[in-house]
N, C-alpha and C positions, 0 to 999 in steps of 0.2 A: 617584443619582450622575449626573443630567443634566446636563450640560456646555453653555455654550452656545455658535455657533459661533466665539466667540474665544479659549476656552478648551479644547479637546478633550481628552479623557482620554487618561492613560500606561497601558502595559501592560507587562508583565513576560509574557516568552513562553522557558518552558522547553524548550529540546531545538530544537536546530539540523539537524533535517536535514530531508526533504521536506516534512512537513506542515509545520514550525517555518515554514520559507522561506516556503511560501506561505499562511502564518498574517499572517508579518509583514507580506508585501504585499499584502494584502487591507486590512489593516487602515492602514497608513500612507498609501496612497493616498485613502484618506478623512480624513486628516489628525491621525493617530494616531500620538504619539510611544511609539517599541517600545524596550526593553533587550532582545536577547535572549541568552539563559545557554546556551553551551554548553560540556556537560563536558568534553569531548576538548578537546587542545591546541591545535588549529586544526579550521576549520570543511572537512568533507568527508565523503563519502559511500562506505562501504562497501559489497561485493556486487557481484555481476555485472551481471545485462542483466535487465530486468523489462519486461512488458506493459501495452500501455496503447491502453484500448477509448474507444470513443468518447464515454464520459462524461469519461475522462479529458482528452482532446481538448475539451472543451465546458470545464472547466473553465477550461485554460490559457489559453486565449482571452480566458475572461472577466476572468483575472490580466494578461493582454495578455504572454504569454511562449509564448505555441501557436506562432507562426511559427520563432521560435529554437529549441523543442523540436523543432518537423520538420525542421528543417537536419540533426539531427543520429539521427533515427531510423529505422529500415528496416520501408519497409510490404510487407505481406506477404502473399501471394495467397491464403491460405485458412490455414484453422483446421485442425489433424489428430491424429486418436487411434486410433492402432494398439494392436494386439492382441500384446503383446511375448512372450505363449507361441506363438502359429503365422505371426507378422507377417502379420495381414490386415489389411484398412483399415477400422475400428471406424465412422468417421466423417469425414467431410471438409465445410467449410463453405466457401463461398469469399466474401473478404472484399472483394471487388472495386467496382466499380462502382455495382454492384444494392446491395451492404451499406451504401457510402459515402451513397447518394441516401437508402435508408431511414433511417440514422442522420446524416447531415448530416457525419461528421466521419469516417476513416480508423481500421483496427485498424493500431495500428505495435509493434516493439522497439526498447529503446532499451536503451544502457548506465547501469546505475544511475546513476552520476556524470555522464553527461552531460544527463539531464533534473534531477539537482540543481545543476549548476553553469549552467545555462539559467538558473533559476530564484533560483539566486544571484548572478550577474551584476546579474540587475533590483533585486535587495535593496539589493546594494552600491552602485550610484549614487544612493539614497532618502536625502537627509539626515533622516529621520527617525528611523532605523533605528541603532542604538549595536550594534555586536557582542562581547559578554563570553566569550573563550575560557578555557578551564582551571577553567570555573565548574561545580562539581557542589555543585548545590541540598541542602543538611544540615538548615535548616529554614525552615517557613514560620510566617507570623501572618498570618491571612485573618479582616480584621473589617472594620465598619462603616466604618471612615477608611483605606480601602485594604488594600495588602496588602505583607509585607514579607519578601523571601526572602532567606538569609543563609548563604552557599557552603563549603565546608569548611576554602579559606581565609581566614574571616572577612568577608569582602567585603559589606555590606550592599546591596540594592537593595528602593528601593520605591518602589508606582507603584496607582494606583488600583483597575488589575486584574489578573486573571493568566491565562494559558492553558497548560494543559500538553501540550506537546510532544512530550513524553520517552517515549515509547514502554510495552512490554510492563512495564520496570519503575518504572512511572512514581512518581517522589516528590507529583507534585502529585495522580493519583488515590489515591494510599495517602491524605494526607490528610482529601479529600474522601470516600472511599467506604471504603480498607484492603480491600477484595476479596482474594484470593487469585488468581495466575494458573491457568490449567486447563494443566497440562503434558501434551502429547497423547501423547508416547510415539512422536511421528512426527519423526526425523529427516531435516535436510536436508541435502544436500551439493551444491555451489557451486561450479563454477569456468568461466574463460574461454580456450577454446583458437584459435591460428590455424587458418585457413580452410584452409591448404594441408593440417593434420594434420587434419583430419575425412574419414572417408573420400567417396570421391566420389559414392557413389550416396546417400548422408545430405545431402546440402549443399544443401535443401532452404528455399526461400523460405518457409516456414512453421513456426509455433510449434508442434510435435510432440509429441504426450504418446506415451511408451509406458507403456499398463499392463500391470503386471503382479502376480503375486499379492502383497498384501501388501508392493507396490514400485512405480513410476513410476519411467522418465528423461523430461526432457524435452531439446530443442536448436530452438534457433533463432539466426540470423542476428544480428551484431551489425556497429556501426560501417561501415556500408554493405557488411557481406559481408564485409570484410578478418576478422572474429573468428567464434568461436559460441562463443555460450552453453550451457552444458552443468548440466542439475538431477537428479541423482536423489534421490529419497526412499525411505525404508523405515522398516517398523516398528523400532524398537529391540528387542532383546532385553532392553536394561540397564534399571535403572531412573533416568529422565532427568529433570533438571534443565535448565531454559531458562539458554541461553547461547549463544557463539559463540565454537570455539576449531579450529586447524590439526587438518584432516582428517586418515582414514589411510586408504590403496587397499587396505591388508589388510581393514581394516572394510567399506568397501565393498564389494569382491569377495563378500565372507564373504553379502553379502544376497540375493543376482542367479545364484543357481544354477539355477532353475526359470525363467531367462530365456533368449528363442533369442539364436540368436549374433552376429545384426545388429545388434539394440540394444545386447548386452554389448559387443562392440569398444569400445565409445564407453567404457566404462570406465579403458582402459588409454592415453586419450587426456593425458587433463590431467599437467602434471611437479606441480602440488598443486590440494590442496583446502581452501577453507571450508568448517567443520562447524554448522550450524544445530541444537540443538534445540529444537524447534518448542513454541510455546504459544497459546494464545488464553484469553476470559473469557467467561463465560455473559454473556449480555447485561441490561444494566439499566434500569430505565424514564426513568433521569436521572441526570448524566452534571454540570450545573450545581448550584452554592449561590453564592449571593450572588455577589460579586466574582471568584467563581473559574469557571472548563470545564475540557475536555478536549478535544482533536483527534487525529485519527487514531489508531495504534495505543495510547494514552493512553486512546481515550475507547471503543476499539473492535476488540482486536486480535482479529485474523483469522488462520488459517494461509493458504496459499496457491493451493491449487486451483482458484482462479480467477480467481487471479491481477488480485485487486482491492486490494489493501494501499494502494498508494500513491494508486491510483485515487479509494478515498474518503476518503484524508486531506486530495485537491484537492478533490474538492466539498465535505468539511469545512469547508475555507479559503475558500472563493467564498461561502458560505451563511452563515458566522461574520459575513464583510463584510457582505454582504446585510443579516445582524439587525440588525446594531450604526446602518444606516444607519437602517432600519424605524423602531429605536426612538427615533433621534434622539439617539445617544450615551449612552443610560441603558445602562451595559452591565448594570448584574444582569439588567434585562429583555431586553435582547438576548441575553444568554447561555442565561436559560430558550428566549426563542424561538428561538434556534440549536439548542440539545437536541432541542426539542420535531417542530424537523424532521426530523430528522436519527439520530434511535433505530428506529424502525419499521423504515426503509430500512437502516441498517445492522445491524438486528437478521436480519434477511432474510439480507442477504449473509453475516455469521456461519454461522447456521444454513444456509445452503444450500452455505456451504463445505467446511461439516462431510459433507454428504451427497455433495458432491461427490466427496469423498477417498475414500467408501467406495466409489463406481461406479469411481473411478482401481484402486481395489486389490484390487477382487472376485475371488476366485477359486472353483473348483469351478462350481456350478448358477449362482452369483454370475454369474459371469464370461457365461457364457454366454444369461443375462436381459440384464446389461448391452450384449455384443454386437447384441442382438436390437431394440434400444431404440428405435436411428435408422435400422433397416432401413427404403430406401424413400421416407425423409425429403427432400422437397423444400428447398432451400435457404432459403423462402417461410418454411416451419413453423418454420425452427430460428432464424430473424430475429423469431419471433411468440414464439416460447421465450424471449427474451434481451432483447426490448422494454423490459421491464422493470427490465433494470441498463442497459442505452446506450443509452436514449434521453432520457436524465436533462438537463434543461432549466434550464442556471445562472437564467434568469428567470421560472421559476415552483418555484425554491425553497423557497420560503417559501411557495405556496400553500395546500398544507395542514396548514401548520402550526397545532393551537389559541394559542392567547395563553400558556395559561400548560400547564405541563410536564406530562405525565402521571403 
């Protein structure tokens, strides 16, 4: 499917929200006409305030949408994990200066929506770029002569390639792979309160985990301090199905008994909640076939603990662009070499988020190995621990990628 430079290939890019966006603009900036499908009626971004580490920051850059996302983000002086059975201070990173210089780019928060409305601004001025709202993908045909997806309301599109967007339940990886999601049994609850009703000694320039048995809150700053964001999680007792429907404060109360009181308050904050339940997939050696990928939670879904979701569905999208250039428009072979990058590394971050969740929720002898971890810990060591997710380099993406997929 090599193209040559006066002819550039279509893509058909399912699922409009972070990674979709910066799928599209990778890819249209090299001269790549996009259809992209989204389900929802209009294109928008649910969810509160999420994190974003300096790979994330590396990414935007190289999408040329970094400067618009700091307009709208609140950076933050250090990293912190309290101890939410006797409120000690677990850990503290500070994200300052010393961090910035090490990693080249800033740890910020931002409001969900406003690093995807960043990021769709830049989409919406690309005449390249065609937007399909109320489009939920019913089926595809992925062969030799393209590919052709066809929406529930009948709607035909077809285009040389495709990338799936669409998240945990994605129709384009059931095609390609049909995996199963791993439902964790870990719920989450989501909401964003004003800065006046947080209490005053919480109102804290930093992203704050409290652990606790079998439970996490988190809060952090949003929209320069005017909001906070507010996360906790817990184990379900129920047996859970992945989705996202209006919370209940009775549920939540019901988790947070064996928590001290300073972190509980913040429960009785929010007038509602989004209810998360949480899933992810074992990870797989590839992710590409012919004319079709995957990106972001599509190719790679993650739970949250560290708060890297979004994070690598942009170096997704930077890396995508990267292959496609590499290969000189052959997308089946860019699309292996985009997998081939990009599995290892996001197999890592899966797996370590999973281990991450269990140091969040240690309790007993647990808890108290976990406390014991970072005692001592110079700020030096814990920038040498994390080298390895942010310092991630959009121009040597593709370095060690082999040619063809594992």
């Amino acid at each position: 499917m090599s193209k040559t430079q006066n002819s550039k290939p279509s893509v058909l890019l399912v699922g409009g929200g972070i990674g979709g966006m910066a799928a599209a603009l990778a890819l249209a900036r090299l001269g790549i006409s996009i259809d992209l499908l989204e389900q929802s009626a209009a294109i928008g971004e649910i969810g509160a305030g999420l994190q974003l580490g300096p790979n994330a920051f590396a990414a935007l850059d190289a999408l040329g949408v970094g400067e618009a996302v700091r307009r709208g983000s609140v950076f933050t002086d250090r990293l912190v994990m309290m101890d939410a059975v006797d409120c000690r201070e677990v850990a503290s990173v500070p994200v300052g200066e010393a961090f910035r210089a090490r990693f080249r780019n800033p740890y910020a928060v931002s409001h969900r929506a406003d690093l995807h409305g960043a990021i769709h601004e830049a989409v919406k001025e690309h005449p390249l770029i065609r937007f399909h709202t109320s489009a939920q993908v019913e089926h595809l045909d992925i062969g030799g002569s393209g590919v052709t997806a066809v929406t529930r309301d009948g709607r035909r599109f077809h285009a040389d390639a495709i990338v799936g967007c669409d998240g945990v339940k994605s129709v384009v990886r059931a095609k390609l792979i049909g995996d199963a999601p791993r439902v964790s049994g870990h719920v989450v609850y989501r909401a964003v309160v004003p800065a006046a009703d947080m209490p005053e000694d919480l109102r804290w320039n930093a992203p704050v985990v409290w652990a606790g048995p079998n439970c996490h809150l988190v809060h952090y700053p949003l929209r320069h301090g005017e909001q906070y964001n507010l996360v906790v999680t817990f184990h379900s007792r129920e047996r859970e199905e992945w989705g996202v429907t209006e919370g209940s404060k009775k549920e939540v109360l019901s988790y947070f008994d064996g928590v001290h009181a300073r972190p509980r308050q913040l429960l009785d904050r929010p007038t509602s909640w989004r209810r998360w339940s949480t899933a992810d997939r074992d990870p797989v050696a590839n992710w590409s076939e012919g004319p079709a990928t995957l990106l972001g939670d599509a190719a790679h879904p993650m739970m949250q603990y560290l708060a890297q979701g979004a994070c690598m569905a942009l170096e997704d999208a930077v890396t995508l662009g990267a292959a496609v250039e590499a290969c000189e428009f052959d997308l089946p072979a860019a699309f292996q070499l985009y997998a081939s990058a990009r599995v290892a590394r996001t197999a890592r971050v899966v797996l370590s988020v999973r281990e991450m969740g269990r140091l969040y929720h240690a309790k007993g002898v647990e808890r108290l190995v976990r406390n014991s971890l970072w005692t001592g810990r110079t700020p030096e060591r814990f920038y040498d621990a994390v080298e390895w997710l942010y310092a991630w380099d959009p121009a040597q993406c593709l370095a060690d990628a082999p040619r063809t997929a594992a």
